[in-house]
N, C-alpha and C positions, 0 to 999 in steps of 0.2 A: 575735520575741515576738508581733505584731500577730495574723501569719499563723496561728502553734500556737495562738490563742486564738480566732480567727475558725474554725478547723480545729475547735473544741471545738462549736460553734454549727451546724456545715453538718449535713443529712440525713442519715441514713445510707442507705437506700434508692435503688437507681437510678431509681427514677421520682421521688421526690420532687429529689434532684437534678437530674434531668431538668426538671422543674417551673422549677426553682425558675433554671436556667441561662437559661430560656423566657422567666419574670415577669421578673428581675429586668433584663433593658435594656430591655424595653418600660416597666415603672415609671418607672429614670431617665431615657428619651426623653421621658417624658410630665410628668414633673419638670420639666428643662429648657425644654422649649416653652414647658409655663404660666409658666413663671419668666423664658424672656427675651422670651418673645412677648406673652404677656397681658399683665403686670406691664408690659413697656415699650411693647409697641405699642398696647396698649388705653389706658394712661394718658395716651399724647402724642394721640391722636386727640380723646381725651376733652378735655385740655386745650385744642385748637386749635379745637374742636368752640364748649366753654365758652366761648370767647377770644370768640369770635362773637357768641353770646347775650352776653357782657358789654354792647358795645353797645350795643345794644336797652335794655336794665336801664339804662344809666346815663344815655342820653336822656330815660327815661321820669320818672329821676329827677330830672335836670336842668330838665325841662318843669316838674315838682310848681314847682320851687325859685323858676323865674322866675314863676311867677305870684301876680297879688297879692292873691288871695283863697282863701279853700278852695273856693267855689263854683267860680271860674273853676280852681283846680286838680284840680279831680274830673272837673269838664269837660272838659279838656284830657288828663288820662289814660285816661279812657274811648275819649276818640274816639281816639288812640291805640292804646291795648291791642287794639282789636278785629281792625284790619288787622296788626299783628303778633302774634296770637293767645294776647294776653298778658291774664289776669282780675289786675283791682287792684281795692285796696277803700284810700280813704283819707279817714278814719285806722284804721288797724289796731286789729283789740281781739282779746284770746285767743290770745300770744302764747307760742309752747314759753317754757322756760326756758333750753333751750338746744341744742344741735345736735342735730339726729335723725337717726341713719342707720341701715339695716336693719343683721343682724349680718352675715347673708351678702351683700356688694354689692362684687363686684370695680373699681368705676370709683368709688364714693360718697367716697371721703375728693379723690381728684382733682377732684371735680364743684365740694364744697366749698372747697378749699381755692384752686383757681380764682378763684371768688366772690367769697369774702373778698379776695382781691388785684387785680380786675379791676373791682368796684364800692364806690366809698367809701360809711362809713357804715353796713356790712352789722350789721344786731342778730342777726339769729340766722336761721340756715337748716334747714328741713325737707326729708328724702325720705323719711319713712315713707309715702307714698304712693310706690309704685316705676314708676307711670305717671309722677305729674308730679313737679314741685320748688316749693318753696314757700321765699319768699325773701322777708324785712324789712328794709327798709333805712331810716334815719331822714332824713323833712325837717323844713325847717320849719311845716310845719302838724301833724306826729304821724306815725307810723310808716305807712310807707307797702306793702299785701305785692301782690306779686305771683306769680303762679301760672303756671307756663306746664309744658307737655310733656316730659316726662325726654328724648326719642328726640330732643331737639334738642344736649341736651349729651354724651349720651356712647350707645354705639353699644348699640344695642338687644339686650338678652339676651347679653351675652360668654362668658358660664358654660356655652351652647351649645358651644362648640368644646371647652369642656375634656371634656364629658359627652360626644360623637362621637366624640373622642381615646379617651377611657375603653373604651367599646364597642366597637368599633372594632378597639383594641389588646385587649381581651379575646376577640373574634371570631377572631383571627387568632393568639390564645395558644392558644386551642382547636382552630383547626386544624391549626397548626404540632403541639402536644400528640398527636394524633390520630394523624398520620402518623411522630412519634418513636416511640410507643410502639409502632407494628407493626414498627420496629427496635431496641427494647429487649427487647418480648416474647421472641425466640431467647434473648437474653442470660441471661433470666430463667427460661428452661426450662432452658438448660444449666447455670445455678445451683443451680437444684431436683434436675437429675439428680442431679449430681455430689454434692449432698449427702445424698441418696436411698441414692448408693453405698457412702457413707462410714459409714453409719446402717444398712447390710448390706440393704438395700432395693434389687432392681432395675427402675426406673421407663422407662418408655416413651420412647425419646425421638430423635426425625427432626431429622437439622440443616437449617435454614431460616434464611433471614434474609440480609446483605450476605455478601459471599465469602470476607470476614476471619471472620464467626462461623460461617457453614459451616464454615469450613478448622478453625476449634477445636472446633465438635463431633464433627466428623468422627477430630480426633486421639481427643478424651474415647473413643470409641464403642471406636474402637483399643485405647486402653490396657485398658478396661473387658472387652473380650474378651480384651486378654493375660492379666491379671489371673485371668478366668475361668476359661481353659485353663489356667492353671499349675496354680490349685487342685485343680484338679479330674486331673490330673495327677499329682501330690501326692499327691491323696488313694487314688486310684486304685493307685499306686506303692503306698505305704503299706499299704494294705491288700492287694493280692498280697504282699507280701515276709509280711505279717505269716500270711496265711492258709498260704504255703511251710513258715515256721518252725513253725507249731502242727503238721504232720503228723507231721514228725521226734520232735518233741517230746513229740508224742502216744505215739508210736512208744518212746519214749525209758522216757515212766513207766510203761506198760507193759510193758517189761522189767524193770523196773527192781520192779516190783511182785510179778513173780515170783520173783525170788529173795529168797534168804534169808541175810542178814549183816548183821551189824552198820554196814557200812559205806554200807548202804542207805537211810538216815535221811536223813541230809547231800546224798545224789546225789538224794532226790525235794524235797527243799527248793530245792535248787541249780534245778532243772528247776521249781518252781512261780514260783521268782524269776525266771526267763527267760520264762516264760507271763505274768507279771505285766507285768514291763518291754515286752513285744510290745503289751499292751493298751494301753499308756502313751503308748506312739509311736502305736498307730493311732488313739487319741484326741486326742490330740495334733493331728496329721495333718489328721483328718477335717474339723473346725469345722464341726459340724453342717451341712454341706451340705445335709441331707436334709430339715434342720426350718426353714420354710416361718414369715416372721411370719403371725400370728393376731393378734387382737384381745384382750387380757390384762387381766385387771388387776390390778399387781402388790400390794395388801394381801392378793386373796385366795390367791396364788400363794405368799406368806408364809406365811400360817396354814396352807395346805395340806401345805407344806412341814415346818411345827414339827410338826404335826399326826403325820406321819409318823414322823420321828426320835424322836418322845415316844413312839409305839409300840415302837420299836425300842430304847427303854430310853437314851436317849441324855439328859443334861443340856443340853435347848434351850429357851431360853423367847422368846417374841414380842418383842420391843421395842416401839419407835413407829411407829406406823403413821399417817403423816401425806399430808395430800395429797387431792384429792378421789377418787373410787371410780369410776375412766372406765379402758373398756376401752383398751388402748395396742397400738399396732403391737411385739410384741416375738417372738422364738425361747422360747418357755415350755420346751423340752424344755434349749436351750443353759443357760438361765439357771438351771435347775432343778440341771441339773448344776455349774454353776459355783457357785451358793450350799452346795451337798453338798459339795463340795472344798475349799472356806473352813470349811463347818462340822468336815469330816473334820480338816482341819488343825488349827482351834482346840480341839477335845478331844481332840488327840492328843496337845499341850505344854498343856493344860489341863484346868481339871475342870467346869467350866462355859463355855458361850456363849450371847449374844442375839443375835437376827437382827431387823432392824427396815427401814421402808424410808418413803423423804420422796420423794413426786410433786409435782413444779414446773412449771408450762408449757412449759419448755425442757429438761428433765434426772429422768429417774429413779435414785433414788442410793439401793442395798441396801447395808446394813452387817452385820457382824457382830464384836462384841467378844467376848475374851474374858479370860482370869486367866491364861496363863500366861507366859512369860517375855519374849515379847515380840522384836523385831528389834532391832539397833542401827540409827539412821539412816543412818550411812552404810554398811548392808550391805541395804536395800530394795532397792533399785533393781538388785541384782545378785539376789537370792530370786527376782524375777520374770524372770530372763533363763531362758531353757531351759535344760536341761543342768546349770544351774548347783547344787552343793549345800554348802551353809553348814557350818560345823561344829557347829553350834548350828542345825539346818537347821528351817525351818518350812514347806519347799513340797518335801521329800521323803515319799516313799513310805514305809509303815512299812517296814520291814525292808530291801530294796535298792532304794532308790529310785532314778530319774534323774533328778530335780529338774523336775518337769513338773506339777507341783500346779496350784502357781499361774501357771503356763506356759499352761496351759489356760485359767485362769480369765480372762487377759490377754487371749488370744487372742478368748475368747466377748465382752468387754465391746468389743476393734476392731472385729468382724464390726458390732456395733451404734454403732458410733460413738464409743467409751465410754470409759474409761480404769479401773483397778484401781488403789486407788491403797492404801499401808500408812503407819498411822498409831500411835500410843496412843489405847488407849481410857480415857477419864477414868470410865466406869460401871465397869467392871471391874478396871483398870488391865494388862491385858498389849495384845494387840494388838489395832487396829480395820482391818478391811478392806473399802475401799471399792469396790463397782462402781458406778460412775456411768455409765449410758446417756443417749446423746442422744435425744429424744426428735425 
């Protein structure tokens, strides 16, 4: 439970990780020192230190006490104080009210608390002065203070080691820092690649770095090429088979254009339904190989888009157009067509559609609703498989379809990283279908 909630708090980022694996033993080294070093070895010094001065402090007091005037005890302390470098004044006047110590003073509560136990009589002690100490102690002629040098009780400046620790461990965070990140950097281009690829982008990219991240950019590079060659093999395939079968076909309605029967109606439908299905597969196929991202931006690819269909006599109206108005890396030709295909389909089981689109910093997501019947949920996820055709079909073709509608439309939103997703639409209430690009 510790861990899963500590897990909720770490970085996400590998340099901040990185960072943060750097700071966080240098902190608790530097934790521990000031805590078993300072705190203990500074305070026993300081106390052994004080222990000494006690001495001196309670002679001086001891001298006030034995003499039997205040003449001869001012006397007597003076000439004292001078060879142990101690100023008195007796009797004391303008006394704190009560313990003075800075806020910041690593040794002051030891220096005091000394004092108090190593000379009787103590009234009250000062170190707001952080050179010296100021100390009253009571005799019998009136308070008597004494003044002497702080560097005799406790060890001059302590707060120096912790501040060189600090620097120090900050120096060598930054350099440690410096030399991770020229072995994160590979990690982080083959991050970018591979997500470059997946986003239908292909990005530059040399493997570099220790022999582990070589060996995996080196596979990425592989796969990325296999990948390549299939498609394009594919597409290549697809398109001769499809170009063979239009000859024949060609071939076919014109024969077929020449004669004369009744039985000739049926044989040029049959042959426009085969012409049709040929285009399906090599669209299908293709995945715009050929269409190259551009710089887009999808509100105006929308309205240019309704713009057209409303020409075409078609029930399409704009939706919402949300998002700022910044050109985006996208296939304008894939998308163009894959919102035509959505919109073909919703006024084919409807009588109207909206087409709208919401831009996020991480995600561009076109929708289109519309009025009619709609999918059942659990027959989505089979509409968007290929080949597949519903009985109630909303991603077939009018007349003979091969269930490749929305087969395409899936295909155009993976090239960009993207997903099509079917939903209800609550504006309309038949269906909503989502392309969401990654951005």
């Amino acid at each position: 439970m510790f861990f899963r909630l500590f897990k909720n708090y770490m970085p996400r980022g590998i340099y901040a990780r990185a960072a943060l694996i750097l700071v966080l033993p240098v902190l608790l080294l530097q934790l521990l020192v000031s805590v078993v070093f300072i705190q203990r070895h500074f305070e026993e010094v300081t106390e052994l230190m004080t222990s000494a001065a006690n001495i001196e402090l309670r002679f001086l007091q001891a001298t006030v006490n034995a003499a039997t005037n205040l003449q001869s005890a001012q006397a007597a302390v003076t000439a004292l104080g001078q060879p142990l470098e101690i100023d008195t004044e007796l009797p004391a006047t303008n006394l704190p009210p009560e313990d003075i110590k800075p806020s910041i003073d690593l040794t002051g509560w030891p220096v005091i608390e000394t004092l108090r136990a190593g000379v009787p009589e103590v009234i009250v002690i000062s170190l707001e002065d952080r050179s010296h100490v100021a100390l009253w102690v009571e005799t019998k002629f009136g308070p008597l203070e004494m003044i002497f040098e702080r560097r005799r009780v406790s060890a001059r400046n302590p707060h120096q080691l912790l501040v060189i620790m600090v620097v120090m461990g900050a120096i060598m965070t930054a350099v440690a820092y410096f030399f991770l990140r020229n072995q994160l950097r590979p990690i982080k281009r083959l991050a970018t690649a591979a997500a470059d690829y997946g986003k239908g982008r292909i990005t530059k990219f040399t493997p570099t770095g220790a022999v582990e991240v070589r060996a995996a950019g080196m596979a990425f590079l592989d796969m990325r090429n296999r990948l390549e060659r299939h498609a394009h093999s594919r597409t290549m395939m697809l398109s001769g088979v499809s170009h063979d079968l239009r000859t024949p076909l060609t071939r076919l309605r014109l024969g077929l254009a020449m004669m004369d029967s009744d039985e000739v109606e049926p044989l040029l439908r049959d042959v426009e339904d085969m012409e049709h299905m040929v285009d399906a597969f090599l669209n299908f196929a293709r995945s715009d190989a050929e269409d190259d991202p551009e710089p887009t931006i999808p509100q105006h690819l929308v309205e240019d888009l309704v713009k057209n269909t409303t020409h075409a006599g078609q029930a399409v109206k704009i939706g919402e157009l949300s998002g700022p108005y910044e050109p985006i890396a996208l296939r304008p030709f894939a998308i163009r067509r894959a919102l035509n295909n959505l919109i073909s389909n919703s006024l084919r089981y409807g009588t109207r559609a909206e087409i709208g689109v919401s831009v996020t910093e991480r995600a561009v997501r076109f929708y289109v609703d519309d009025d009619g019947p709609g999918i059942p949920a659990d027959k989505r996820e089979d509409a968007i498989s290929p080949f597949v055709r519903l009985d109630m079909a909303r991603n077939q073709d009018e007349g003979s379809g091969v269930g490749l509608g929305l087969s395409i439309v899936a295909d155009i939103a993976r090239t960009h990283g993207g997903v099509l997703r079917l939903g209800e639409s609550d504006k309309l209430g038949g269906l909503r279908a989502e392309l969401v690009l990654a951005r």
